[in-house]
LUMLO-341097 format. One record per residue (C-alpha): x negated, z, y negated; residue in one letter. Coordinates in steps of 0.001 Angstrom, whole numbers, padded with zeros to 6 digits, always signed. Each point is the difference from the previous one (the first is absolute). Layout:
BEGIN
XZYa...
//
This chain:
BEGIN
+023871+057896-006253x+002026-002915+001238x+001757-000307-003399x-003384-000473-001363x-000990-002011+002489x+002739-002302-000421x-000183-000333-003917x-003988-001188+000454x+001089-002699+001882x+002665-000795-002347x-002547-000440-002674x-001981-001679+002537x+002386-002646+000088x+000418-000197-003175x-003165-000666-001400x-000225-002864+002935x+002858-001856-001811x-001233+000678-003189x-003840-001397+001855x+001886-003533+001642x+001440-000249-003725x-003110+000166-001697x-001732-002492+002698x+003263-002592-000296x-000692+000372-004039x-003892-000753+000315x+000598-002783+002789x+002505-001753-002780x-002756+000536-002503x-002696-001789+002207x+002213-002877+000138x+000295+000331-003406x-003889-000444-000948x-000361-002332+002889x+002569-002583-001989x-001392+000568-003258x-003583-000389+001209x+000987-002895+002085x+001218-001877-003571x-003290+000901-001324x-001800-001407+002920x-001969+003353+001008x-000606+001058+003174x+002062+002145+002033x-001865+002571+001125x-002725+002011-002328x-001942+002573+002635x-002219+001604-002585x+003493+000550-002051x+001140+001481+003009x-002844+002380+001095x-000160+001127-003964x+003593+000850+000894x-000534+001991+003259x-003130+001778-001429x+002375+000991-003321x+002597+001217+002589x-002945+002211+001645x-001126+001476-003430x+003407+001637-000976x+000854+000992+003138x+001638+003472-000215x+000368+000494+004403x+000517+001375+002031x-000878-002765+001689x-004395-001169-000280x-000965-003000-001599x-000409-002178+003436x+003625+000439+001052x+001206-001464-003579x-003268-002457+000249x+002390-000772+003742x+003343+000251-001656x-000676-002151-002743x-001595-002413+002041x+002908-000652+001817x+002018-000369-003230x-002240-002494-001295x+000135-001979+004025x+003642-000192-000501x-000059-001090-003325x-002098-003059+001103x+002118-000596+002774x+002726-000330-001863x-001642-002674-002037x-000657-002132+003229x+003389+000207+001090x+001196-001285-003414x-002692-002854+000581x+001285-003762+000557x+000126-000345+004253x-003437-001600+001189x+000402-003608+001347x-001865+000278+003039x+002480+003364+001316x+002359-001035+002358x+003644+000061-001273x+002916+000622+002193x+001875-003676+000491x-003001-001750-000674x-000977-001535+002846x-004345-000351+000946x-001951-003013-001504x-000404-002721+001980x-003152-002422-001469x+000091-003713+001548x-003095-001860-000638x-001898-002877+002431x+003201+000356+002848x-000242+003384+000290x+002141+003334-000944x-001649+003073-000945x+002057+002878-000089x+001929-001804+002879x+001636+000645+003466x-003938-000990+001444x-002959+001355-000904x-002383-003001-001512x-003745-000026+000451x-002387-000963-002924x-003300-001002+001334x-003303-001366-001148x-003774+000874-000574x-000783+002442-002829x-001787-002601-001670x+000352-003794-000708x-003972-000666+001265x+000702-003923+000244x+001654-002986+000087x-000352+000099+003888x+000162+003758+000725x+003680-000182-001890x+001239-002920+001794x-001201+001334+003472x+001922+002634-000600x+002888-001002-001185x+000457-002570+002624x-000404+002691+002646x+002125+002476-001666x+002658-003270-000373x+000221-000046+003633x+000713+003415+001049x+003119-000263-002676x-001260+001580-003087x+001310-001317-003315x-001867+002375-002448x-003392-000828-000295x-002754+002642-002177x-003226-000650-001094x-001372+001481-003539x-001848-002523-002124x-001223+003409-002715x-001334+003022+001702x-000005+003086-001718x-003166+001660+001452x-001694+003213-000050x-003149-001489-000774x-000420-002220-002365x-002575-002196+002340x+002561-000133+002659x+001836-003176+000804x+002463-000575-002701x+002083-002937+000735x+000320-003299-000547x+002080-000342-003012x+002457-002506-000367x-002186-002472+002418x+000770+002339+002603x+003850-000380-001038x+000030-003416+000691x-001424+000418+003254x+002555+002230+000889x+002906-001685-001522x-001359-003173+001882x+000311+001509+002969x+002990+001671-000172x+002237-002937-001026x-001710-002235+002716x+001476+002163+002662x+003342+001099-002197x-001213+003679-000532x+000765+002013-003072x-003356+001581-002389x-000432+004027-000501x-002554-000043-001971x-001472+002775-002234x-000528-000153-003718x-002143+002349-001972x+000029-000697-003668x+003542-000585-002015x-001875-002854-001509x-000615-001809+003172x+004101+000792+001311x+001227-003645-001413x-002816-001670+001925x+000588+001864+003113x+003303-000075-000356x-000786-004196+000083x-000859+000178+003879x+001768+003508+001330x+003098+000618+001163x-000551+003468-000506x-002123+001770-002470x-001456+003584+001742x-001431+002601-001658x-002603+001628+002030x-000476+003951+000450x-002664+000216-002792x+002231-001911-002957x+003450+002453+001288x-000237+001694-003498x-000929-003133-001992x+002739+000063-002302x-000942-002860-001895x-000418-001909+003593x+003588+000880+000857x+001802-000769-002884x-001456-003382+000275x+000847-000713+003556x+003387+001395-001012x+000246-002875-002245x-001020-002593+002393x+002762-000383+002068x-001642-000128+003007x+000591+002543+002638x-002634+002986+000123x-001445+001613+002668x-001505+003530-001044x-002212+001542+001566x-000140+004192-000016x-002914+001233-001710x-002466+001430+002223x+000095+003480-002231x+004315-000491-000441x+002625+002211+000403x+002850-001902+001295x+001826+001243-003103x-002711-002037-001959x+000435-003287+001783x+003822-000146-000365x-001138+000588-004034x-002400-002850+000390x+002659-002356+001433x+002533+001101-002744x-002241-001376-002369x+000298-003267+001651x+004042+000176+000428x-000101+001416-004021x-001600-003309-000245x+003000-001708+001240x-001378-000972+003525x+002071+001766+002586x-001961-001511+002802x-002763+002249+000762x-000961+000835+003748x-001635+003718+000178x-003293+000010+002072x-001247+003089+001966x-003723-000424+000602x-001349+003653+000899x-001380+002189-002494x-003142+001521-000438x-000355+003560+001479x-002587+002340+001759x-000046-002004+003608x-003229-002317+000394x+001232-001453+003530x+002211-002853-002136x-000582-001577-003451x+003495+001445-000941x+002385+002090+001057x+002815-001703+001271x+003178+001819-001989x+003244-000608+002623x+001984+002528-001632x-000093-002341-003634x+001832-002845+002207x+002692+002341+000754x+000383+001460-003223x-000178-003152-001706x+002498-001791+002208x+002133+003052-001491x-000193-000003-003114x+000059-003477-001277x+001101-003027+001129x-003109-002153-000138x-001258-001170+002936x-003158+001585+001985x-003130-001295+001707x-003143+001814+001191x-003572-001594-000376x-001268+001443+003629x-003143-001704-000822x-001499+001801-002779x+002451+003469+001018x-002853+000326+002512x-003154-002214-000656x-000460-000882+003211x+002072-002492+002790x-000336+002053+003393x+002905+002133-000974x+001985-002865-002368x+002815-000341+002864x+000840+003697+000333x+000158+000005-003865x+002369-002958-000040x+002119+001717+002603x+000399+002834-002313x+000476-001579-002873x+003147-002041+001312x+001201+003296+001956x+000271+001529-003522x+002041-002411-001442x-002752-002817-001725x+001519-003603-000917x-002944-001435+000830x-003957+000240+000764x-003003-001141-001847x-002964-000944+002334x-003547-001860-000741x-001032-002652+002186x-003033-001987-000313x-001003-003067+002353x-002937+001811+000469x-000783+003612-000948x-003211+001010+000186x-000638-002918-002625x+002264+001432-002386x-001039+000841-003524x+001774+002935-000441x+001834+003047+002397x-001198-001935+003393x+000554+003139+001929x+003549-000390-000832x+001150-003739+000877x+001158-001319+003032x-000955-002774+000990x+002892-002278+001293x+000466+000768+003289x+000007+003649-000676x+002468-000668-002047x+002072-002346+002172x-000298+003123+002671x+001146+001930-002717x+003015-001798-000934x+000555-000353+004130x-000053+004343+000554x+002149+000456-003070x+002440-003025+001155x+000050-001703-002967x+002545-002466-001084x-000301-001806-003679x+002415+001359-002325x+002532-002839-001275x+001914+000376-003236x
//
């Protein structure tokens, strides 16, 4: 019985080699149709090719084993295969690289990505010629060189404030030099990125325009620095593909934006996502900041927020503040006003970051 015993697992073995044979010869022959179909500028991957395969597999199935463990089995197969592909893929941009040391932005006197943490501060919305230089004079004072305002508002509703246009860029550019800040403004259309582009110092791309590709490939032809916002329904996987379209683009300066993402919790506006800090911080080496204003929707718990954010390894913080609040045209429940914020910068002992 042991003889016998012994020779099964003999052939056993044997038709295991002969198995890893057969699966080196059909990985060589996926690279094989990946190259050709890569010449004839087809895609990839074909899924209905591949279920057509799995349910042929099925059919002439002789067992022992039922048709959902060779529906399992092949699966795999077919997961491997594709793997394989996306090793053989060119390295993304945005991945960190060992050697390569993180990316440091300066703009307006300040580095982001840098030994400090930076601030970028602001209302949501440019509302006025007054309202922005209010602001910005107070914000001057307490040491912040990054001033925000958006002059287009993409809105839920289309009868909701929508911006100023390029009025409302003036404004803020006006103010901003006056007091030797630097603009983050956002810009919504690809068309409008050259005039945008005319008064910011950086272009952001807000949460709903994270998977407008034609949007990023512009503002990865700009060659201004980026700041991109997560999408409120992202994956982190998804932004760092967002911001590769801008680096594809030739514009390595991008700074990644975690702003809370939408989830089943009705206490905030967002759910504010610490762990994406971390993991982005490890896995590529463009810098991090956290919007804590619209991660939450709501300013009693913006310094708790900020704590965390820093604590998890952020660059940097995005806050709205408005001269006065309860005025504002947009997210008022959100924006300090500024001595909130200077009690703000005060608990988190703030110090502007220098390049």
């Amino acid at each position: 019985m042991m003889e016998e015993l012994l020779a099964l697992r003999a052939d056993l073995d044997g038709v295991n080699l002969r198995l890893l044979e057969l699966l080196a010869e059909r990985g060589r022959l996926v690279q094989q149709v990946a190259e050709v179909k890569s010449r004839l500028g087809l895609p990839l991957y074909d899924p209905r090719r591949e279920e057509e395969e799995l349910a042929r597999l099925v059919q002439v199935n002789p067992g022992p084993y039922p048709a959902e463990a060779i529906r399992a089995i092949w699966g795999e197969v077919l997961r491997a295969s594709r793997h394989l592909l996306e090793e053989e893929s060119p390295p993304l941009l945005v991945r960190r690289r060992p050697g390569v040391p993180d990316t440091v932005i300066r703009v307006g006197g300040v580095a982001i990505g840098g030994k400090e943490p930076v601030v970028i501060a602001g209302p949501c919305a440019v509302e006025g010629r007054e309202q922005i230089a209010e602001v910005a004079a107070g914000l001057s004072r307490l040491g912040v060189r990054l001033l925000r305002g958006s002059a287009f508002k993409p809105r839920t509703s289309p009868y909701n404030f929508q911006g100023l246009g390029e009025e409302g860029l003036v404004w803020l550019a006006e103010a901003a030099r006056r007091h030797g800040m630097a603009v983050v403004t956002e810009v919504i259309d690809p068309r409008d990125v050259e005039m945008v582009g005319r008064y910011a110092d950086i272009l952001q791309v807000g949460s709903r325009n994270m998977h407008n590709f034609a949007l990023l490939r512009a503002v990865g032809a700009a060659g201004r620095p980026v700041l991109l916002k997560r999408g409120f329904m992202a994956t982190v996987e998804e932004l760092l593909y967002a911001a590769e379209y801008v680096l594809a683009g030739g514009n390595g300066q991008v700074v990644l934006c975690e702003r809370g993402i939408r989830t089943f919790e009705r206490w905030t506006r967002n759910t504010l996502d610490i762990s994406a800090v971390a993991l982005l911080k490890q896995e590529s080496p463009l810098p991090v900041i956290v919007d804590i204003s619209h991660a939450a929707g709501r300013k009693d718990i913006a310094l708790p927020l900020a704590r965390a954010a820093l604590a998890a390894g952020a660059d940097g913080l995005m806050v709205e503040v408005h001269p006065w609040p309860s005025l504002a045209r947009s997210d008022a429940a959100q924006q300090l006003d500024l001595e909130e914020f200077a009690r703000l910068l005060e608990s988190l002992e703030y110090s502007p970051a220098l390049p």
